[in-house]
Each structure stands twice: as structure tokens, then as C-alpha cells.
N, C-alpha and C positions, 0 to 999 in steps of 0.2 A: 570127433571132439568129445571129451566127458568133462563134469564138474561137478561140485558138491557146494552145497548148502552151507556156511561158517554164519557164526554169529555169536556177540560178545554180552557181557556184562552192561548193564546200566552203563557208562560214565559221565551224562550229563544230566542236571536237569531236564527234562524234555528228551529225551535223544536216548537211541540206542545203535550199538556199532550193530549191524548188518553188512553183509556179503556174499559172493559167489566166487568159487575159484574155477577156472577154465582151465584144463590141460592140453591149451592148445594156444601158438605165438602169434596167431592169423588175429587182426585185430578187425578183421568187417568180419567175420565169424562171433567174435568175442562179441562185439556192438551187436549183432542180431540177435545174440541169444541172451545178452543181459537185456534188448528191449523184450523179449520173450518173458522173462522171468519177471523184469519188473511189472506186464502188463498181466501176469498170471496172479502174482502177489498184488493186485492194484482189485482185482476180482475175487481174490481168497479171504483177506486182510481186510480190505477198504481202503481208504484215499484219504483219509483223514487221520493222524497223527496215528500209524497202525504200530510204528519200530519196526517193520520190516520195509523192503527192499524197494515195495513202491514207494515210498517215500523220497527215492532216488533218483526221478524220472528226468532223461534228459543226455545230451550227450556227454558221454565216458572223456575224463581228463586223463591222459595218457601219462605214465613216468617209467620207462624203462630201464629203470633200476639194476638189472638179471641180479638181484637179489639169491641169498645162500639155500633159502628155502624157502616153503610156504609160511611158515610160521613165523619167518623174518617180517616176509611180506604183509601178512596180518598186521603184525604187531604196526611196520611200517603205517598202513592205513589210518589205525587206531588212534598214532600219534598225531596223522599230520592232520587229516580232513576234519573240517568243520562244520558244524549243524547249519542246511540250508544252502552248501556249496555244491555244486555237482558233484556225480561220483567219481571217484578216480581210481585209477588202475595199475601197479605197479607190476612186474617182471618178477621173477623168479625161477631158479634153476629146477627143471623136472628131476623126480627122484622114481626108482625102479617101487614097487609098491613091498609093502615086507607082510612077511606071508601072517594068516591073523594067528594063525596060531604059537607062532615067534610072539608076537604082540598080548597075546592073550598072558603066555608065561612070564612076560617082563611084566605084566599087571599085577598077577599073582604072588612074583617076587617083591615088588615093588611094596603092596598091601601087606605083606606077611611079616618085611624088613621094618614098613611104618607100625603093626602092631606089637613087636617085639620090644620097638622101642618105646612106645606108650606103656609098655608094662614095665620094664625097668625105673624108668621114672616113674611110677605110679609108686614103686616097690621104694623107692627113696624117699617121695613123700612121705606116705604114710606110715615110715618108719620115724622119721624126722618128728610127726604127728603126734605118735601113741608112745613113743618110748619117754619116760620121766616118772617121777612117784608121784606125781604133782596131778590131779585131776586136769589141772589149766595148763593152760599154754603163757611160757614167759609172755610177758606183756608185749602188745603191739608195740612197734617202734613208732608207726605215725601217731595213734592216739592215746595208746598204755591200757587198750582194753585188755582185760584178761578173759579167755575164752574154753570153753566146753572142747578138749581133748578129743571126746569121743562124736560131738557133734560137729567140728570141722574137721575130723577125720572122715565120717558119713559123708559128709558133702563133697570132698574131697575127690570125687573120681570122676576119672573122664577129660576131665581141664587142666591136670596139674601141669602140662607144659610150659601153662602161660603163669605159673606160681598158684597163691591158696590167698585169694584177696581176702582181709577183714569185711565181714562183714557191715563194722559200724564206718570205716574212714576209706575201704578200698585199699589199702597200703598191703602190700607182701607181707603173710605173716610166716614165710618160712626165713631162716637166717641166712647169711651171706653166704656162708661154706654151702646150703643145700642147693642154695641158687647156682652157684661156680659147679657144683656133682650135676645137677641140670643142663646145666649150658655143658658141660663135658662131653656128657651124653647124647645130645643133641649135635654138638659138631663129629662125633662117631659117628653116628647115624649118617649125618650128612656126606661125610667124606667117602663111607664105602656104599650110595647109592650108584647103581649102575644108568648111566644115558638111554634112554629110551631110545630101541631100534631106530637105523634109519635105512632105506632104501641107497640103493648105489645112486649118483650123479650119472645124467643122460646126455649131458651136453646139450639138451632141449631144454626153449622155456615156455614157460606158460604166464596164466596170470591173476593176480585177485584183483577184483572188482568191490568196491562195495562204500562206506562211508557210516556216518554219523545219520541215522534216519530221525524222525521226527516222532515223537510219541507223548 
């Protein structure tokens, strides 16, 4: 039997998602080694509001799902269990493992595709910015400030995906046509992103363990 470590984002007050996945369908297997882990994490962590695993303690609520993948399964837990409920455990289909270095270059593609695309919109921005005879910038449409060309152009880099907020109202102070060359660009991008590698289907399943911890 082997498993790994998953664990999520904040999402409640108080609480953080935790888990364990088991690559294996034997469930008194799965229950011994989640009370393993919980009582390792209960001596790592501590027992008092830690977000991990010990926070968990107790018997596993079964849902045999045979869920599409692990990630389904994750997500699955995230959705359903609730802070202070036992753990619960859902199915999912095993997947053959894909080799790191296949995984490594879909990163690389992945990061290079995402940089490419922050520079072409940067390069839209900032044209949109500095081009006028005009020191300022047409006036804000939420407040009518008129603004430094060359110092919302400066501030300008790095965020312009999410637009070029005024500084005095927050309002977009690029125009509607750079906003639409933005959002363009952005669904190019999107559309020629390749799926992240997956491993072949085994016809085995396994399973994640885990819930809402207390924190």
C-alpha cells in the first residue's frame, strides 16, 4: 500500500481541508493507516486546533464513489464534509503514475505559455497608457480624475490582467475596446493550454481520506 500527504486552502473559518490518499481498495488497511497518521500528526502538530489530520480522529465514513480520479475525489471531500464531522473517504479510479519528467515539461510549457501571455498584454496596456499628446489620461469614467500618463504607466506592470485600477475611485481606467484586446487574449491563451499529463486508468481503486480539520 502507498499514500501521500494532500492538503487544501483555508476555506473556513476555523478549519482547514486536510487529507491522505491511499493507493489501495482494502478498507481495514486504509483505517489502520489513517489511525497511524492521525496519531503521528496528533504528536507532530498537537491536538489542539493544529489544521492537520489529527484533528480528524475517529472512525472513517466510507462513500464509494469509484470517482474519475484523485483530484475528483479531493475536490469531492472539500465539498461535502463539515468541520467537527468525522473523516470520510471517497473511491476513486487508480491511475498508472506519468513519468516526472513528462510532468516537469508540461510545467515548463505551461509557465512559458502563462509568460508569454502576461507580456502581450502588458504590451497592450501600456500602449493604450503612453500613447496621446496629452500628459493625462482621458478622464476616469467613474470619478473624471485625470491622471499622470507616465506614473500609471510605471505602476502599471505585473497586474494588468485584472485592468489598471484608478487610483482615487478603483474604477478601470483602460477603455472598453483595450478591455475586449484583453479578454481576447486571455481566451487565446486559454483555449491553446494543453491538459496536464494523466496516467493510464488501472481498473483499481483507491482512496482519499481526509475532511475539514479544526484550526
Amino acid at each position: 500500500m502507498s499514500y501521500h500527504r494532500i492538503s487544501g486552502l483555508l476555506r473556513t473559518a476555523g478549519g482547514n481541508d486536510a487529507g491522505r490518499t491511499y493507493r489501495t481498495y482494502d478498507r481495514a488497511q486504509v483505517q489502520r493507516q489513517w489511525d497511524a497518521d492521525v496519531a503521528r500528526s496528533q504528536h507532530e502538530d498537537g491536538t489542539s486546533y493544529s489544521g492537520e489530520i489529527g484533528m480528524l480522529a475517529g472512525p472513517i465514513q466510507w462513500h464509494d464513489e469509484k470517482l474519475g480520479s484523485q483530484g475528483e475525489a479531493w475536490n469531492w471531500i472539500m465539498r461535502t464534509h463539515e468541520k467537527f464531522e468525522p473523516p470520510l473517504a471517497v473511491s476513486f479510479e487508480l491511475e498508472t503514475e506519468v513519468p516526472q519528467a513528462k510532468l516537469l515539461a508540461w510545467r515548463r510549457r505551461h509557465q512559458e505559455a502563462y509568460e508569454a501571455y502576461q507580456r502581450k498584454a502588458g504590451e497592450v496596456v501600456q500602449r493604450a497608457l503612453t500613447s496621446g499628446k496629452s500628459k493625462l489620461l482621458p478622464a476616469c469614467g467613474g470619478c473624471g480624475s485625470r491622471l499622470s500618463r507616465e506614473h500609471i504607466a510605471r505602476g502599471a506592470r505585473g497586474w494588468v490582467s485584472d485592468g489598471v485600477p484608478c487610483p482615487v475611485c478603483r474604477g478601470n481606467l483602460l477603455s472598453e475596446t483595450v478591455q475586449r484586446r484583453l479578454e481576447a487574449l486571455k481566451a487565446k491563451h486559454e483555449g491553446r493550454r494543453d491538459k496536464e499529463p494523466r496516467g493510464r486508468k488501472t481498473g483499481k481503486y483507491g482512496w482519499v481520506v481526509g475532511g475539514t480539520a479544526q484550526s
